[in-house]
C-alpha positions as MATLAB code, in Angstrom:
seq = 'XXXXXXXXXXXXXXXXXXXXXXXXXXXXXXXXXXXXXXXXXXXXXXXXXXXXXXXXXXXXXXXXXXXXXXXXXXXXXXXXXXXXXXXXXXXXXXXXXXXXXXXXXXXXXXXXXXXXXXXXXXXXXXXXXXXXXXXXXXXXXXXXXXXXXXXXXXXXXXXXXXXXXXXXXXXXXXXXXXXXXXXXXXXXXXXXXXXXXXXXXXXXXXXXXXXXXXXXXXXXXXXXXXXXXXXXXXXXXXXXXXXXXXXXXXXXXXXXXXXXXX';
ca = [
     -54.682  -27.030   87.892;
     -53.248  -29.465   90.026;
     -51.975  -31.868   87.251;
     -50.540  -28.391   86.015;
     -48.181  -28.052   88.817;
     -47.140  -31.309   89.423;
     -46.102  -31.427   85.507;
     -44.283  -28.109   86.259;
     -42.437  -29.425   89.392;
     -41.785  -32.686   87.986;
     -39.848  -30.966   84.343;
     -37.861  -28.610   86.624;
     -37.257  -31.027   89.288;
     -35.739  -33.572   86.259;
     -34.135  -31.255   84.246;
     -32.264  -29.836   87.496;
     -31.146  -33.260   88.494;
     -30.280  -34.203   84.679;
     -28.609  -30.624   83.972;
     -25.074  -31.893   83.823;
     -26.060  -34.582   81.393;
     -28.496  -32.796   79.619;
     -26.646  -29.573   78.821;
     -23.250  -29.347   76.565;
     -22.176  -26.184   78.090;
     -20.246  -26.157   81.371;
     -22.266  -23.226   83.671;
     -18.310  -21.766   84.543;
     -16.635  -21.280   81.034;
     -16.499  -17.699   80.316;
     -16.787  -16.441   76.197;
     -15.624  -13.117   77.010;
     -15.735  -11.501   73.800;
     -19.296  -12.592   72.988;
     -20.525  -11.320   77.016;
     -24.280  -10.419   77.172;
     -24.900  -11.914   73.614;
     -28.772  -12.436   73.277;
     -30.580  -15.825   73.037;
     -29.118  -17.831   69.951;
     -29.201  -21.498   68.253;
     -26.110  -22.023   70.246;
     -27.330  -20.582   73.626;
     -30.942  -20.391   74.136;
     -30.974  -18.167   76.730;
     -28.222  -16.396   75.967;
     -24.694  -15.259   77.562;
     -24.352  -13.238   80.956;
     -21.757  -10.405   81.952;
     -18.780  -12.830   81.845;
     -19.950  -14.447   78.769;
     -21.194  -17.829   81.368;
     -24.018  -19.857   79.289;
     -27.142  -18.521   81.535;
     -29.452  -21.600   80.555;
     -27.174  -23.708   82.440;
     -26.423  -21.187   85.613;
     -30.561  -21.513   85.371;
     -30.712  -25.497   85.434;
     -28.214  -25.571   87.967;
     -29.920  -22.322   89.977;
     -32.753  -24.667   90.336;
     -30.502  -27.199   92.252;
     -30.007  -24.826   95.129;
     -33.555  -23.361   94.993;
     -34.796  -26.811   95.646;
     -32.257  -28.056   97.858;
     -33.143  -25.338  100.053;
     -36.693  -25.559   99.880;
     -36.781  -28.638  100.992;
     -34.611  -28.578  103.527;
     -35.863  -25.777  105.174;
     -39.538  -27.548  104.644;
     -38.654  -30.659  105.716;
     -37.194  -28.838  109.054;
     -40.085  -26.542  109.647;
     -42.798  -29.275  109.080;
     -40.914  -31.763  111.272;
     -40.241  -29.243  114.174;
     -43.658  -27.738  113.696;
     -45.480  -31.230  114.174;
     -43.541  -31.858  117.106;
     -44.514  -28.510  118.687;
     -47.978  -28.185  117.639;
     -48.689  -31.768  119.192;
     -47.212  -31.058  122.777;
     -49.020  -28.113  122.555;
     -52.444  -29.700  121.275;
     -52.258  -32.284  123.464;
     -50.995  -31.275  126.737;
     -52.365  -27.899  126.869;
     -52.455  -25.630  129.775;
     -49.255  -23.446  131.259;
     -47.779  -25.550  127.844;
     -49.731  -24.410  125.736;
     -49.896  -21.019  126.773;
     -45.958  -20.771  127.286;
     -46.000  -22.339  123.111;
     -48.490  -20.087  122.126;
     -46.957  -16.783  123.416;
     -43.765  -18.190  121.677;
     -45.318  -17.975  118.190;
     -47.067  -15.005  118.923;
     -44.040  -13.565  119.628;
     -42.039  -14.730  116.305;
     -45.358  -14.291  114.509;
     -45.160  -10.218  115.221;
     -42.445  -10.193  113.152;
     -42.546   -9.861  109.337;
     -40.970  -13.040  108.334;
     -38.971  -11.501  105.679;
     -37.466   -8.883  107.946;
     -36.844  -10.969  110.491;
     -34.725  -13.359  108.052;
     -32.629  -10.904  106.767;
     -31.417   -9.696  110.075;
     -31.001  -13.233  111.268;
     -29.016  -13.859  107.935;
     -27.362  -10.496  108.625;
     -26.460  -11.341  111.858;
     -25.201  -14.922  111.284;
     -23.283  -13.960  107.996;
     -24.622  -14.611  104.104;
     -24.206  -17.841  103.276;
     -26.999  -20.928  102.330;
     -26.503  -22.686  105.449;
     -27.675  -19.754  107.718;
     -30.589  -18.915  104.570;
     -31.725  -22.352  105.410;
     -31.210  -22.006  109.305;
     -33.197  -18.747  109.590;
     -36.349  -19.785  107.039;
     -36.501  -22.411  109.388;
     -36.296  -20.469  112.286;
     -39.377  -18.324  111.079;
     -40.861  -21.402  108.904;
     -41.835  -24.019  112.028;
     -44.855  -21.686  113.304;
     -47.505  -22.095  110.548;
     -46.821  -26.042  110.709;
     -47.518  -25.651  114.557;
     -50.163  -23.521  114.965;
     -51.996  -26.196  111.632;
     -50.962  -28.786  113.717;
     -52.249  -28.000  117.498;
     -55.464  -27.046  115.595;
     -56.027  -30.432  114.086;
     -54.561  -32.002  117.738;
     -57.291  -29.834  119.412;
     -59.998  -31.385  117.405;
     -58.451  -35.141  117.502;
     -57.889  -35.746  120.724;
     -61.371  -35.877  121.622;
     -62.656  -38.280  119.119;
     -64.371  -41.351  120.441;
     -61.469  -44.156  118.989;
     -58.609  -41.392  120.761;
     -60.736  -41.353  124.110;
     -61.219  -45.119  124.221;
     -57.620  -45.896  123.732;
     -56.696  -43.416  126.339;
     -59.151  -45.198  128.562;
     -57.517  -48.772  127.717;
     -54.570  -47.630  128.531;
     -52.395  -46.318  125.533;
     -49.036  -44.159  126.139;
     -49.267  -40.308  125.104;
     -46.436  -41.186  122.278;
     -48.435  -43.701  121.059;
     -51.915  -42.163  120.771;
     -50.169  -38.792  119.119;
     -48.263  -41.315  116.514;
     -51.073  -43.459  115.759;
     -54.362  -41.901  116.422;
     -53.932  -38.203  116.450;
     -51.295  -37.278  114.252;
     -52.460  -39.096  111.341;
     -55.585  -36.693  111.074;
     -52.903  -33.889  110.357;
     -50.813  -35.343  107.840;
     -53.086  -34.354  105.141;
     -53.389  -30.710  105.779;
     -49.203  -30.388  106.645;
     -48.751  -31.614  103.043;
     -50.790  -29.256  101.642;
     -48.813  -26.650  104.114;
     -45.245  -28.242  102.819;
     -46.150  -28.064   98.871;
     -47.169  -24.346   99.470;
     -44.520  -23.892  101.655;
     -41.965  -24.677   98.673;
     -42.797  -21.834   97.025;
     -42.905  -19.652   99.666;
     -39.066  -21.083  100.581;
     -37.818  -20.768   97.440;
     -38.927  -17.026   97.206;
     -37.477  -15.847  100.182;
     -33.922  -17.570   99.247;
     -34.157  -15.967   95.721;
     -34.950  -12.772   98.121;
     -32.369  -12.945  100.305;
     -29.732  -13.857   97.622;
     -31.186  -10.459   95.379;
     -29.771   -8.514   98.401;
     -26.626  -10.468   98.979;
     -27.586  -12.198  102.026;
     -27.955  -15.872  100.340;
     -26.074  -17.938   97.739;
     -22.292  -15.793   97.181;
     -20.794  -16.278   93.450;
     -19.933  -18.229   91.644;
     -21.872  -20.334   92.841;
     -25.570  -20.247   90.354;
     -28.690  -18.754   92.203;
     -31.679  -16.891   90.852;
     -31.532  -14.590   93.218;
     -28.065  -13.714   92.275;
     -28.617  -14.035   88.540;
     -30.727  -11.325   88.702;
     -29.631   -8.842   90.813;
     -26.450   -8.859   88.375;
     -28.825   -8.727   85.732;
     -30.445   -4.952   87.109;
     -27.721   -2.873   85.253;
     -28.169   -4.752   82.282;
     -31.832   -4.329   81.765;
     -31.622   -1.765   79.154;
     -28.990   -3.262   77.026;
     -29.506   -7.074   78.003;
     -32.614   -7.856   79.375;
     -32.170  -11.753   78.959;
     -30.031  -11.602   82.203;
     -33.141  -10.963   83.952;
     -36.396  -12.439   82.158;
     -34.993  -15.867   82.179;
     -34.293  -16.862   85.960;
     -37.123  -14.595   86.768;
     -39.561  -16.154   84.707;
     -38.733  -19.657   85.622;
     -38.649  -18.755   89.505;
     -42.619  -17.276   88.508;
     -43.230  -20.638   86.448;
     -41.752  -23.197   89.164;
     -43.303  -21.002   92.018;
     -46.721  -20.627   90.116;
     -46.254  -24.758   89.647;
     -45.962  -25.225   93.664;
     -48.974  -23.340   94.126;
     -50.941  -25.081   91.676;
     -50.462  -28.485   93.275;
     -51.167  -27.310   96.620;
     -54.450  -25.521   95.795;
     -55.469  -28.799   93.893;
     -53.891  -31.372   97.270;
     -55.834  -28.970   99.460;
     -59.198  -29.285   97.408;
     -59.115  -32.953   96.846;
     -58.751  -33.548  100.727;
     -61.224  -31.008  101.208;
     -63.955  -33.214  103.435;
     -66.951  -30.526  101.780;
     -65.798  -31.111   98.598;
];
């Protein structure tokens, strides 16, 4: 399963970075009088509402689902590590004060509490990526102070403490490195999970605004057409179920190969 998903992340990763070189039709030139035209020789996946070539609003769809999950898992992990160690390590009134923080965000549905952060802030994909984050740091932290916990009493962490070494140094190169492997197993799944609430919140009109090419987007405009032209639909919603399905697969297969019982 796992070389599964990383041959499904690597073909959509390249053909969404290779999209403009790859594809002859430009994602913005409308064919009016051929709109909602089913899959042909000449468009695979057929034409959309405004007669736009939807193969290439997919390909290029993909750009900002990716862009945004990793921005918004590179954020998370990063602010997650940071919390989860101070809290790990230091413990106490800290970690209690930490703890009642993600407690408190954690009480929360995560998709509810995006969409009224995104609601609040405005629709657009800076504050999509600002409020995954928002909600996205806690699971890192919690995975984190867990593994910081359980490090920082290992004999090699207590004898450089006793010799002498600084707190940064014994988080960077003692304790931290024992949680590396299970935050990239959190990140890969964590893709997914990012890239489904964007498509989410751009469904409702809270994420990517037109013209700009989102799944989320592509269908929602799609719903009135499912009767007539179901290709506006099936296509970015079966690639968002392949690429997310692909995530999954290559964390479930990074999370069993570090697996110490295994």
């Amino acid at each position: 399963m796992m070389r599964l998903g990383l041959v499904i992340v690597v073909v959509v990763v390249a053909s969404a970075l290779l999209a403009p070189w790859l594809l002859p039709w430009d994602p913005s030139v409308q064919d009016l009088p051929n709109r909602l035209q089913g899959p042909s020789w000449q468009h695979w996946f057929g034409l959309d509402e405004l007669g736009r070539d939807i193969l290439a609003r997919v390909l290029l769809g993909a750009r900002v689902s990716l862009l945004v999950g990793t921005i918004v898992v590179g954020v998370s992990s990063v602010v997650g590590m940071i919390v989860g160690a101070v809290s790990g390590y230091y413990g106490g009134h800290i970690d209690q004060a930490i703890g009642r923080l993600m407690d408190v965000l954690m009480a929360f549905p995560g998709m509810l509490l995006a969409i009224a952060l995104v609601a609040v802030l405005g629709p657009s994909l800076t504050n999509v990526v600002l409020a995954l984050a928002i909600i996205g740091w806690v699971g890192y932290a919690r995975l984190v102070r867990g593994q910081v916990l359980r490090a920082r009493e290992f004999e090699y962490v207590v004898a450089a403490r006793a010799l002498g070494a600084g707190t940064v140094r014994l988080l960077a190169r003692h304790v931290m490195p024992t949680a590396l492997p299970p935050v990239l197993v959190q990140a890969t799944l964590g893709m997914a999970g990012a890239m489904l609430s964007e498509a989410a919140l751009s469904f409702l009109g809270l994420g990517v605004q037109p013209p700009t090419p989102s799944w989320g987007t592509m269908i929602n405009g799609g719903r009135v057409h499912l009767l007539d032209a179901p290709h506006l639909t099936i296509f970015p919603g079966l690639l968002l179920a392949i690429v997310v399905l692909g995530f999954n697969f290559l964390g479930d297969g990074l999370r069993d190969s570090i697996d110490p019982k295994k």
